[in-house]
C-alpha positions as CSV (number, residue, x, y, z in Angstrom):
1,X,158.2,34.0,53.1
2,X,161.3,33.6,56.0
3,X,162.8,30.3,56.7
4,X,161.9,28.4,59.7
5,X,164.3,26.8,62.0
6,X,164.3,23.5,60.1
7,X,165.9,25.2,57.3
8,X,169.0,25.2,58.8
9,X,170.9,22.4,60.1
10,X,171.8,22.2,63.9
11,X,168.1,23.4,64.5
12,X,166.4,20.7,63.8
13,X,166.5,18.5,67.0
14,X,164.7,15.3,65.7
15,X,168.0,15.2,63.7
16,X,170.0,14.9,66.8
17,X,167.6,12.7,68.9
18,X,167.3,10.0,66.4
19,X,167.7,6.6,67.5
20,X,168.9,7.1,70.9
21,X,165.4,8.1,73.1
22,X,166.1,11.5,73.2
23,X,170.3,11.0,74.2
24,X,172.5,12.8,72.6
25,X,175.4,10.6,71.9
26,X,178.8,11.6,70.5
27,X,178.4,10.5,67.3
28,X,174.9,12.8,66.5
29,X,176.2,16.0,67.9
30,X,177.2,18.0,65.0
31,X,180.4,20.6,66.0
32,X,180.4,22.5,63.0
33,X,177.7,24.6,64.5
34,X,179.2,26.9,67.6
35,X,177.6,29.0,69.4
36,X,180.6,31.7,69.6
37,X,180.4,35.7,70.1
38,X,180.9,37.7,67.3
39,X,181.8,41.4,67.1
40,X,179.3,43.3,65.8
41,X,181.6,45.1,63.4
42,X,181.9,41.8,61.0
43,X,178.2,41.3,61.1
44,X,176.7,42.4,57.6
45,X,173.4,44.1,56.8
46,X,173.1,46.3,53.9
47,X,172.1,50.1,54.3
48,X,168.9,49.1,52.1
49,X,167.7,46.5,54.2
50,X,168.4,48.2,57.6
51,X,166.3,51.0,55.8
52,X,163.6,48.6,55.0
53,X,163.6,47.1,58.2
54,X,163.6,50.0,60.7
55,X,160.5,51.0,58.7
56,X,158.7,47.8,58.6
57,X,159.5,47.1,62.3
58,X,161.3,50.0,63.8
59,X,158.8,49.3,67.3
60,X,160.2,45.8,67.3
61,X,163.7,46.8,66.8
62,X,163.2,49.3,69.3
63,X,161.8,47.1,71.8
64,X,165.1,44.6,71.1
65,X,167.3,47.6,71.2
66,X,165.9,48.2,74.8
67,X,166.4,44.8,76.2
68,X,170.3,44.9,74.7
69,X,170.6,48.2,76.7
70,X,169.1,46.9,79.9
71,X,171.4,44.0,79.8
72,X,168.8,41.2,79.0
73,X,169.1,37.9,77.7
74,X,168.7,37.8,74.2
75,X,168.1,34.5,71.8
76,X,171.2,34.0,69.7
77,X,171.6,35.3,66.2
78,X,172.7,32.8,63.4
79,X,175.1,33.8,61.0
80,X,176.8,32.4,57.6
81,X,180.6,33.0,57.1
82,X,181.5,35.6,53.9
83,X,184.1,34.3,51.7
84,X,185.4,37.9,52.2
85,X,185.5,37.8,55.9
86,X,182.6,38.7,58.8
87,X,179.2,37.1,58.3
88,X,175.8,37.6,56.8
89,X,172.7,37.6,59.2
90,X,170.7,34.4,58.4
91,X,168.4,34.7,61.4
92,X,167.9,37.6,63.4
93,X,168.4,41.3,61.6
94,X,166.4,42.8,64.3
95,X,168.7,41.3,67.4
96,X,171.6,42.5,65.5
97,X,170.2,46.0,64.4
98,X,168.6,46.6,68.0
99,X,172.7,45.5,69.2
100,X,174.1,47.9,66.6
101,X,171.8,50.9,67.9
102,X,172.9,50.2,71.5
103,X,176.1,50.2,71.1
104,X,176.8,46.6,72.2
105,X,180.2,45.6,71.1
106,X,179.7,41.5,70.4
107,X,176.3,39.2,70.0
108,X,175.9,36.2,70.7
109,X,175.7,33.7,67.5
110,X,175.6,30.2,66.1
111,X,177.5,30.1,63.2
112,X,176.8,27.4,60.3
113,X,177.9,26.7,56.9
């Protein structure tokens, strides 16, 4: 089974509106976690899974890889720093597959970790 949103910090927005009615205040915001855009060429998905993927889902990816192409707005991906450099997709493969197939250069991203 997939992770959820609460799995990874930033997400979870009962964190941030702890004891101050909803407010975010300076001192619950967490900066570690940027929303930034990345260039698709440091985003890492192994040939397997891309494989797996496309034929699990290939309609959905194609369906994502038609909104990149007509220029829509797309939810942001999250990704996980390698120690090696670029990142590893920890929410969204599809997004960044469909990006990949239509040639789209960056994608948007939160970064955590």
């Amino acid at each position: 089974m997939g992770k959820s949103f609460r799995d990874y910090r930033g997400y979870n927005s009962e964190r941030d509106n702890r004891n101050n009615g909803g407010r975010r205040s300076g001192r619950d915001v967490d900066n570690s976690n940027v929303t930034i855009y990345v260039n698709l060429d440091q985003v890492f998905i192994p040939d397997t899974q891309v494989a797996k993927l496309l034929a699990r889902d290939g309609q959905q990816i194609e369906a994502y890889r038609e909104s990149y192409e007509n220029g829509e707005d797309m939810v942001r991906v999250v990704l996980r720093p390698r120690i090696d450099g670029g990142y590893n997709v920890e929410l969204g493969r599809h997004r960044v597959i469909a990006a990949k197939q239509a040639g789209v250069g960056v994608i948007e991203a939160l970064i955590i970790g």
